[in-house]
C-alpha positions in Angstrom: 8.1 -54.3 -24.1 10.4 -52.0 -25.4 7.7 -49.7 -27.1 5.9 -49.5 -24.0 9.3 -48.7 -22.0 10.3 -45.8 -24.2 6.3 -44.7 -24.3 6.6 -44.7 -20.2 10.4 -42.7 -20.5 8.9 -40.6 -23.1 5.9 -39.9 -20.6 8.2 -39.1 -17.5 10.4 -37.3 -19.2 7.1 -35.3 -20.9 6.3 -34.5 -17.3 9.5 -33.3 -15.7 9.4 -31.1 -18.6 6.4 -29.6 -17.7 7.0 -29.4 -14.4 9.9 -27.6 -14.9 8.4 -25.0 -17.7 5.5 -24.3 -14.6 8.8 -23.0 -12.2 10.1 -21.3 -15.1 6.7 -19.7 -16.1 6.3 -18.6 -12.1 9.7 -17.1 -12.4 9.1 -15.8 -15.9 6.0 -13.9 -14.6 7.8 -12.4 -11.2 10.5 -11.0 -13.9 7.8 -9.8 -15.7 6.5 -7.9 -13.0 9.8 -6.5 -12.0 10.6 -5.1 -15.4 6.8 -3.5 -15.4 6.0 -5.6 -18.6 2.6 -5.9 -16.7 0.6 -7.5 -19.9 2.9 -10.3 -20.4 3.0 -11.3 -16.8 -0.4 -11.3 -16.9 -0.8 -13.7 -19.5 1.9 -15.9 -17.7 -0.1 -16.0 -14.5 -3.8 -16.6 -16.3 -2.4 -19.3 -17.7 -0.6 -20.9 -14.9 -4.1 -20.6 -12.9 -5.7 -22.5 -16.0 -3.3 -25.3 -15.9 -3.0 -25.1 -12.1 -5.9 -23.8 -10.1 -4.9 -25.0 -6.9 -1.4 -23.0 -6.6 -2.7 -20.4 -4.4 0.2 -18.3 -5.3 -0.6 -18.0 -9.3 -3.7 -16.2 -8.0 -1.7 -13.8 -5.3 1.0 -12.6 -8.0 -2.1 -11.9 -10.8 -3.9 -9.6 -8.0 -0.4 -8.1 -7.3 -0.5 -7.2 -10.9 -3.8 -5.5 -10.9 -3.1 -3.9 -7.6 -0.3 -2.4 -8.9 -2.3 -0.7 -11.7 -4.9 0.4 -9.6 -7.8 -2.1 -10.9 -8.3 -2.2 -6.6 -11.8 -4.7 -8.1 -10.0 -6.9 -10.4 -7.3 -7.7 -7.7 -10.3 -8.4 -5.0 -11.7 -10.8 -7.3 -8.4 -12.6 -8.0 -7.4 -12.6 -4.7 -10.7 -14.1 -3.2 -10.6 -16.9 -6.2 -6.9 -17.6 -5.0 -8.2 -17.9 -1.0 -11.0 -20.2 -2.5 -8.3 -22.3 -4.3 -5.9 -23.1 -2.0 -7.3 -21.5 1.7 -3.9 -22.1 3.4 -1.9 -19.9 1.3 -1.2 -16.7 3.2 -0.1 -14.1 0.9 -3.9 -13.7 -0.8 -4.8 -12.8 2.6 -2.7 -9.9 2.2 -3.6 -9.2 -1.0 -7.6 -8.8 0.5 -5.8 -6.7 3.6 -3.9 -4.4 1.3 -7.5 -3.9 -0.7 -8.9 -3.3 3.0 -6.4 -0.5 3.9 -6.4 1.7 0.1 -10.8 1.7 1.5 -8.9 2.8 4.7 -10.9 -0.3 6.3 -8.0 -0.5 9.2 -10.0 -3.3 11.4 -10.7 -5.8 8.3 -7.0 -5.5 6.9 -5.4 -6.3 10.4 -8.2 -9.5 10.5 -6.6 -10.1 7.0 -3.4 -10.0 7.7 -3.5 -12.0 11.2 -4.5 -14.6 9.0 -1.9 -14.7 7.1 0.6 -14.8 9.7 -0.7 -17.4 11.5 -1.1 -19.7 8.3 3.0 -19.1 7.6 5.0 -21.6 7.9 7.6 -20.9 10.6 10.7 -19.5 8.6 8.3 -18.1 5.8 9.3 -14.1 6.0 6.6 -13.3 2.5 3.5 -12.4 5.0 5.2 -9.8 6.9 7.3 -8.6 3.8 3.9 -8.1 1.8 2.1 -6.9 4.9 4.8 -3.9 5.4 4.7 -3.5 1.6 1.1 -2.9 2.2 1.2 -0.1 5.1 4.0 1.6 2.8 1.4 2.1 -0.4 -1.0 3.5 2.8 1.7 5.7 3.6 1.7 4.1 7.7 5.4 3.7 7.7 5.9 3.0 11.4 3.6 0.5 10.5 5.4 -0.8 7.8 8.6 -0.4 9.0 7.3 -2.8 12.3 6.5 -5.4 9.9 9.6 -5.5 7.7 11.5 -5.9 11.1 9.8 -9.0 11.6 10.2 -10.0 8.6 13.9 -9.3 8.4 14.5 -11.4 12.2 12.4 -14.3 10.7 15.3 -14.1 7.7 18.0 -11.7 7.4 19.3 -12.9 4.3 16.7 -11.8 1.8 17.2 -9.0 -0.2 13.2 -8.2 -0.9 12.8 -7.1 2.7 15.6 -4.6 2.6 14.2 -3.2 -0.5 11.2 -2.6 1.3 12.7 -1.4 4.1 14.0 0.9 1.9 10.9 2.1 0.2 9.5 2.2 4.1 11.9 4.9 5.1 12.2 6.9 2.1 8.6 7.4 2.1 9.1 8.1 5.9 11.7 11.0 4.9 14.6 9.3 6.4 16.8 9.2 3.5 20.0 7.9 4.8 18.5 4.8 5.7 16.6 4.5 2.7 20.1 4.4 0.8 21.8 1.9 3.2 18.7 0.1 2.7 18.8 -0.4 -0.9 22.4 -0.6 -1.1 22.0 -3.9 1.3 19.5 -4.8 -0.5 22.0 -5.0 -4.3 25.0 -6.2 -2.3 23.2 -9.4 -1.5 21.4 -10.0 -4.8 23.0 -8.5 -7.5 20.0 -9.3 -9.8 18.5 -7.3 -7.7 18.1 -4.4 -10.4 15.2 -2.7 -8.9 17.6 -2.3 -5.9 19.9 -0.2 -7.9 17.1 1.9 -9.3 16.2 3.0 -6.1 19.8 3.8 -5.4 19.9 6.0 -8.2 16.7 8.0 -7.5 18.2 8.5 -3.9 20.6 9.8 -5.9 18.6 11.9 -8.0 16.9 13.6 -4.5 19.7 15.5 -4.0 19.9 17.2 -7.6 23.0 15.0 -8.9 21.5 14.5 -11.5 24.7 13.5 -13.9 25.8 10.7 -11.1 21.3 9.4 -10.9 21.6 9.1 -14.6 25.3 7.3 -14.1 23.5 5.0 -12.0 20.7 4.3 -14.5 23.2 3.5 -17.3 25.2 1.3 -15.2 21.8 -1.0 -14.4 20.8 -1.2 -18.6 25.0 -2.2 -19.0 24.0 -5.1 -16.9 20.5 -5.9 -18.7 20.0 -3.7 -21.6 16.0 -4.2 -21.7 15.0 -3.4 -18.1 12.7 -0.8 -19.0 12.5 0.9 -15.4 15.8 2.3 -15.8 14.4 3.6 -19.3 11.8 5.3 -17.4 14.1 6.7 -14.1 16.5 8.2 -16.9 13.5 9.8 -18.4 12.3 10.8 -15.1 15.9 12.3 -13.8 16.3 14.2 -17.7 13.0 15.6 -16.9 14.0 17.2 -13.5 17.7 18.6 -14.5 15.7 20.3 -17.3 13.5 21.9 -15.0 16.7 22.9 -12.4 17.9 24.2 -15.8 14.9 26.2 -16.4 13.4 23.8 -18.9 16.0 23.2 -20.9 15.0 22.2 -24.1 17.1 19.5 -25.0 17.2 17.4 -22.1 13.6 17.2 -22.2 13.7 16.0 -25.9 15.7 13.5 -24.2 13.4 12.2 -21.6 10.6 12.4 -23.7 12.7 9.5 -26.1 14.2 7.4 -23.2 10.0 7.6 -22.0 10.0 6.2 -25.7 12.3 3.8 -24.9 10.7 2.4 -22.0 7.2 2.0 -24.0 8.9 0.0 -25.9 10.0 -2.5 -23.6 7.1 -2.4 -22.0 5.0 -3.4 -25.0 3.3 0.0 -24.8 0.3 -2.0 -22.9 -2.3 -0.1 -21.7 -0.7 0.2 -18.0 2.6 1.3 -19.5 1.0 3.7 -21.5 -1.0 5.3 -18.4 3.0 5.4 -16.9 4.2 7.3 -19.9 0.7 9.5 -19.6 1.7 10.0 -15.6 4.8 11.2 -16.8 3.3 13.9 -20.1 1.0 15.1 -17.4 4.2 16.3 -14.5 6.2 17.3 -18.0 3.4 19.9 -18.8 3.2 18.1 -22.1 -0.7 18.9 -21.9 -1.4 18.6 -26.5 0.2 15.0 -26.1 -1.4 13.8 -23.2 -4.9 14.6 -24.3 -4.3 12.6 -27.6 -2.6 9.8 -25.6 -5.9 9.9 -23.1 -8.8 9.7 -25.9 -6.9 6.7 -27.7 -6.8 4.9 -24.4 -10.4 5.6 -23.5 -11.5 4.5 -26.8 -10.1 1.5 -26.0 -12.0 -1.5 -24.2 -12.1 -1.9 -20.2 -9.8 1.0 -20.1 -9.1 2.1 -16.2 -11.2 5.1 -15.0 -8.4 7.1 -14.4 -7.7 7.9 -17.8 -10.4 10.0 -17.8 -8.9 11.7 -14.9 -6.0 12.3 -17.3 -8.2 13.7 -20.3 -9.8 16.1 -18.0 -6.8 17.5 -16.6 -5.6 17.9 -20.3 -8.2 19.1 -21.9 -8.9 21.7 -19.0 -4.8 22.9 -19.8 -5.2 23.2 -23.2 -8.4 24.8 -23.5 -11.0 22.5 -24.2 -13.4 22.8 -21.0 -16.3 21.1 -22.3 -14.6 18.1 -22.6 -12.2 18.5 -19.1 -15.9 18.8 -17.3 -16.9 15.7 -18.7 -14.0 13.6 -18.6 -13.3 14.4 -14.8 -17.6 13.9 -14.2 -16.7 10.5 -15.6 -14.3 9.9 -13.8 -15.8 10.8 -10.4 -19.0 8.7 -11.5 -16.5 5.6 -12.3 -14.5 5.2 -9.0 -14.7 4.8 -5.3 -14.9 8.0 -3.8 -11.5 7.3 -1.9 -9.7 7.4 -4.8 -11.0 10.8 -6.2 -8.4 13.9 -5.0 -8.8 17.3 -4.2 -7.2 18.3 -8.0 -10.1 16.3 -9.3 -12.4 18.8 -7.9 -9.7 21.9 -8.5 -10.2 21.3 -12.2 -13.6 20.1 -12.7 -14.6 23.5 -10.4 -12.5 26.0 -12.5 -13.4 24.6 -15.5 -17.4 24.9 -14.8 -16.5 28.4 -14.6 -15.0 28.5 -17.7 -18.3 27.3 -19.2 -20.3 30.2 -17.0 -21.5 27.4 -15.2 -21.6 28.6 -11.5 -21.8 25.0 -9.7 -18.1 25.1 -10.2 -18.3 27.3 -6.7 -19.6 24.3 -4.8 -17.1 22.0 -6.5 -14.3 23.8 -5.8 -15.1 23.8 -2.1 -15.1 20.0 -1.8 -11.8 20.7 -3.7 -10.6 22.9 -0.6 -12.3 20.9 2.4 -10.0 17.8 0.8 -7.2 19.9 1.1 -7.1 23.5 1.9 -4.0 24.2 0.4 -6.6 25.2 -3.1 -7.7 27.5 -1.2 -4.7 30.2 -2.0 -4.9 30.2 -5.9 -8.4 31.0 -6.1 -6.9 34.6 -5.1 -6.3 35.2 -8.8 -9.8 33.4 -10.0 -11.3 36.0 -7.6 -9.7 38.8 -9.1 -10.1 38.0 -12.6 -14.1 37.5 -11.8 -13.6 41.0 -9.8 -12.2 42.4 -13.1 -15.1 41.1 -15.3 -17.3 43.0 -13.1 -18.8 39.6 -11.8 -19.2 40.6 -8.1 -21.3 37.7 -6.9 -18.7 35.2 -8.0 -15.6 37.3 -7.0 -17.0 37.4 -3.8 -17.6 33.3 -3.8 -14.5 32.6 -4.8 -12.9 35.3 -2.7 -14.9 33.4 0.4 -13.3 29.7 -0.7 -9.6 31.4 -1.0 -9.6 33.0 3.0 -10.2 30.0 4.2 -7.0 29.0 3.9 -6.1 31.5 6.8 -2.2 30.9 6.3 -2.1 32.3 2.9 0.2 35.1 2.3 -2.6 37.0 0.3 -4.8 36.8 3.5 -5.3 40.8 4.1 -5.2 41.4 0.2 -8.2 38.7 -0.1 -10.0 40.1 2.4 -9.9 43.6 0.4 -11.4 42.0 -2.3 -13.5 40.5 -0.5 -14.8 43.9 0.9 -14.6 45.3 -2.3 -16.8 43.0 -4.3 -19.6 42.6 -1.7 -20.0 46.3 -2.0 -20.0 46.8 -5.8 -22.5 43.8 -5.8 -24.9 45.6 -3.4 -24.2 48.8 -5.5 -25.1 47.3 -8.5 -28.3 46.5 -7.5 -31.7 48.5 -8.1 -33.0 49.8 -4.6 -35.9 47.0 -4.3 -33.2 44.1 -4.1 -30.7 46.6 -2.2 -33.5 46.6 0.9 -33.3 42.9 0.8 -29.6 42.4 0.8 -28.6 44.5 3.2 -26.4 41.4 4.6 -24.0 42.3 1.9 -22.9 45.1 3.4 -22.5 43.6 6.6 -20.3 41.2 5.1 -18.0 43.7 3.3 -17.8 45.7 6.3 -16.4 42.5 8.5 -13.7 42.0 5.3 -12.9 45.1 5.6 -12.7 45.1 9.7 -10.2 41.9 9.6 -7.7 44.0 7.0 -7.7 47.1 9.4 -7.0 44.7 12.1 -4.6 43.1 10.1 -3.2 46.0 8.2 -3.7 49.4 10.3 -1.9 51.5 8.2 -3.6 50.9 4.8 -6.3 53.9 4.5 -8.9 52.4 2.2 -10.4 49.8 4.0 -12.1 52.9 6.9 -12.3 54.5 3.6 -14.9 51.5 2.8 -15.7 50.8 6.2 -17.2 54.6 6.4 -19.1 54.4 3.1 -20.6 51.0 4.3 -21.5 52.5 7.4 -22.8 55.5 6.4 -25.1 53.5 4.0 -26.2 50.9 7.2 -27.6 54.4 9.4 -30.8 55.4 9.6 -31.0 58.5 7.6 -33.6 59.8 9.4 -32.1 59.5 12.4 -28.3 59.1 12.1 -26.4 57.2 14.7 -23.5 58.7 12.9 -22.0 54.9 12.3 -19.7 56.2 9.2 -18.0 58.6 11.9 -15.3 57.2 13.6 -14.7 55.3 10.1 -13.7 58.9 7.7 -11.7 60.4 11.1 -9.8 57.3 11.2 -8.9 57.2 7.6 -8.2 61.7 7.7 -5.6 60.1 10.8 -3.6 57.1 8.6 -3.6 59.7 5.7 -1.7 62.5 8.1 0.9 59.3 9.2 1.3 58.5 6.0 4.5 61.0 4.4 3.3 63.0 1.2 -0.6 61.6 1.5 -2.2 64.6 2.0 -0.6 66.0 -0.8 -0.9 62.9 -3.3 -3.4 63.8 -5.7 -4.7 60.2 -5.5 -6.1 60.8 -2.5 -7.8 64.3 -2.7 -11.4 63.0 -3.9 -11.6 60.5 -0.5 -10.4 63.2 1.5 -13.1 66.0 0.1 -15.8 63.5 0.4 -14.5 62.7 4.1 -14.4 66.3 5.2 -17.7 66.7 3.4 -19.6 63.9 5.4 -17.9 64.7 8.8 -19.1 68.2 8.2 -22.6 67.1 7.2 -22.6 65.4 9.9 -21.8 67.8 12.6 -24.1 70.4 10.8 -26.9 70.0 13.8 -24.8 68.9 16.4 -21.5 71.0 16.3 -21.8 74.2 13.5 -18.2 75.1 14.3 -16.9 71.6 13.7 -18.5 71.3 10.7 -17.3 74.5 9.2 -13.8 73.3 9.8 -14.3 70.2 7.6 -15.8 71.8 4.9 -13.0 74.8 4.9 -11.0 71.6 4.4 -12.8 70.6 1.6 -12.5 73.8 -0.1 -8.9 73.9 0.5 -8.7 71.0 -1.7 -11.7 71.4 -3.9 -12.5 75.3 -3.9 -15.0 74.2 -6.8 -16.5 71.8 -5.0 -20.2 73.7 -4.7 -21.7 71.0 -2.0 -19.0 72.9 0.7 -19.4 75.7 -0.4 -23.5 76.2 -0.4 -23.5 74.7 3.3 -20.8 77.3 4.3 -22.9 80.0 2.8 -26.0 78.3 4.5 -24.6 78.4 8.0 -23.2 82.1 7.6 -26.5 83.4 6.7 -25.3 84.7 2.7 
């Protein structure tokens, strides 16, 4: 009897134990999570599902994990398995819902998320905390913010929802709340570290840099391993070099508290893509193509690595491999999660490889986001320098669509300019055939004298477009109005008349105006080619016509 009594306390006792490691594992895992040690969380939570596949919330903090690290499929699947295993859990309802809102499905996510709320238990504040959690990654504070609310009435006591009330309002711009927010937040759990992290990069927005990093070194004095403030000191190095003009030691120094935080962070795959997240804004370009290819060599790596590899590759040189790096990578993901600076670099560096496609890529690049319109400007130019007038004039075309850009008139006068060396360029069969060209510079060169009166050479061009449109048999005398107009902005213009730069346009002006009056108005066009010869007493064209129409 005694053997079977200690077998039966042995057994209990075997159990509570159990029990108890399965709380500690959950708790374990959450930790995990906070401290970004991603992989070891993960492990936790696989094998809390394997040894309890009913716990509905084993399944929710696993696809939390994945969301967080962008692996949007790998979370779906976990989350759907964790509805299937225990249906009246809320929070993988949520999980499904945030999915639905990143594919910017708004009516599915709402269905989601009215689920969860109505399977919570009365005083259960998670659904509405993850729900506003959810609208903040989409960037719909009001949203979020509306959901945190109701979370905070349901319990006012927990610090989680005034963290995310804080990362609601930052996001939302209004800072002050943000900080009262998080400070909240650390006054009611001081284990609350992530609290104080986002105190000190409240901190950091303002530039105090010295008292973001105080901040930072106050939270590892409390736990010496939490890795985030490893990588928020990196982070805050990083950006007082740059207010320093790169200064060269303090980014040494975020570069080894980045280090640091690897470290900690078992320099897992996710933590390395942080680290490469952080080369790629540090302009470390030679290190964060190395750190790319060893993670794409590496088994079920995450497509955006390739992302990073292209931009890399495309910054050091290598455009070859930056074309099909970023081609990957467009193949690889949803086509919500590819971004205009996908495009940007996969279009310039087509170019690089003479490969004229890049034109059409770069304009999905700009119709994402128009702001990549503007620095195309110099892409133009430098095509416009190479004497490549077609693509000048492309990429000319993709940079005035941004009609906001300060280099608006300047563009345009490129523009002009390499429509009409492209139609020069031509032999006279293709000229009669691309006669639009012209039309095209003309209009460039319309908007900068609209734009720009006083700037003479665009009804310099507009003239020798026009006079190039007439018939020349019978001239409407289209170039006219265009060579008077730019004689008048010459004579407003102090010193122009005399400024040897401009003598040559101003003979071949008087020239043409005098041609043209030649059957119309004889003593009109002796006056402009006196002109001419006042300039250019060699010039023989003037001077044969004047001895024409005075019978010598």
């Amino acid at each position: 009897m005694k053997v079977i009594r200690r077998a039966v306390q042995a057994s209990l006792v075997a159990g509570l134990m159990m029990t108890a490691a399965f709380a500690q594992n959950l708790g374990d895992a959450k930790k995990a999570i906070d401290a970004e040690q991603y992989q070891q969380a993960k492990t936790i939570l696989k094998k809390l599902i394997a040894t309890q596949p009913a716990a509905g919330e084993n399944y929710f903090y696993l696809g939390d994990v994945y969301l967080k690290n962008d692996y949007a499929d790998s979370a779906k699947a976990i989350f759907t398995k964790g509805v299937a295993a225990s249906s009246e859990y809320p929070l993988n309802y949520v999980g499904l819902g945030s999915i639905d809102l990143r594919s910017k499905n708004t009516a599915s996510a709402k269905a989601n998320f009215d689920k969860a709320i109505s399977l919570a238990k009365k005083k259960d504040d998670t659904p509405y905390l993850y729900i506003g959690k959810a609208y903040t990654d989409a960037k719909d504070y009001a949203t979020a913010i509306t959901n945190l609310e109701k979370a905070k009435s349901i319990n006012e006591k927990d610090a989680e929802v005034f963290l995310a009330l804080g990362d609601a309002y930052r996001g939302d711009k209004k800072n002050s709340e943000a900080y009262s927010a998080y400070r909240t937040a650390f006054d009611m759990d001081k284990n609350l570290l992530r609290a104080k992290i986002e105190l000190g990069k409240s901190v950091r927005l303002s530039k105090a840099f010295k008292e973001s990093a105080d901040e930072f070194n106050a939270i590892l004095a409390i736990n010496p391993n939490y890795a985030p403030a490893y990588r928020e000191l990196a982070e805050t190095y990083y950006q007082w070099a740059v207010d320093n003009k790169y200064e060269e030691a303090k980014i040494k120094q975020a570069l080894q508290y980045y280090g640091k935080y690897m470290d900690l962070t078992d320099r897992s795959l996710d933590s390395r893509m942080r680290y490469a997240d952080f080369l790629y804004i540090s302009k470390e370009y030679s290190a964060l193509e190395q750190e790319a290819q060893k993670m794409a060599s590496q088994a079920q790596s995450n497509p955006r690595i390739y992302r990073y590899l292209g931009y890399s590759a495309f910054e050091n040189g290598h455009y070859a491999e930056s074309v099909k790096a970023l081609q990957d990578f467009i193949a690889k993901v949803e086509p919500e999660r590819v971004i205009a600076l996908d495009y940007f670099n996969l279009g310039k560096a087509q170019l690089q490889l003479e490969d004229t496609s890049g034109v059409s890529t770069l304009a999905k690049a700009i119709k994402m986001d128009s702001s990549y319109a503007a620095p195309l400007s110099d892409l133009g130019k430098a095509k416009f320098t190479e004497k490549k007038y077609d693509l000048s004039a492309k990429l000319y075309e993709l940079a005035i669509a941004d009609t906001t850009s300060k280099t608006i008139i300047y563009d345009n006068f490129y523009l002009g300019m390499a429509y009409y060396f492209d139609y020069a360029g031509k032999d006279p069969a293709t000229q009669k055939t691309s006669r639009d060209l012209l039309v095209k510079a003309d209009s460039a060169f319309s908007y900068v004298a609209q734009k720009s009166p006083s700037t003479p050479d665009s009804y310099l061009y507009r003239a020798r477009i026009n006079r190039m449109l007439d018939d020349e048999q019978n001239s409407k005398g289209l170039m006219v109005p265009f060579y008077e107009k730019y004689i008048e902005v010459l004579k407003a213009k102090e010193g122009a008349m005399a400024d040897p730069r401009y003598k040559n346009p101003l003979v071949e002006a008087y020239n043409n105006l005098g041609a043209y009056y030649l059957s119309s108005n004889q003593s009109k066009a002796k006056e402009y080619f006196n002109k001419s010869l006042a300039l250019d007493p060699a010039n023989a064209y003037a001077s044969d016509v004047l001895k024409s129409i005075s019978g010598k």
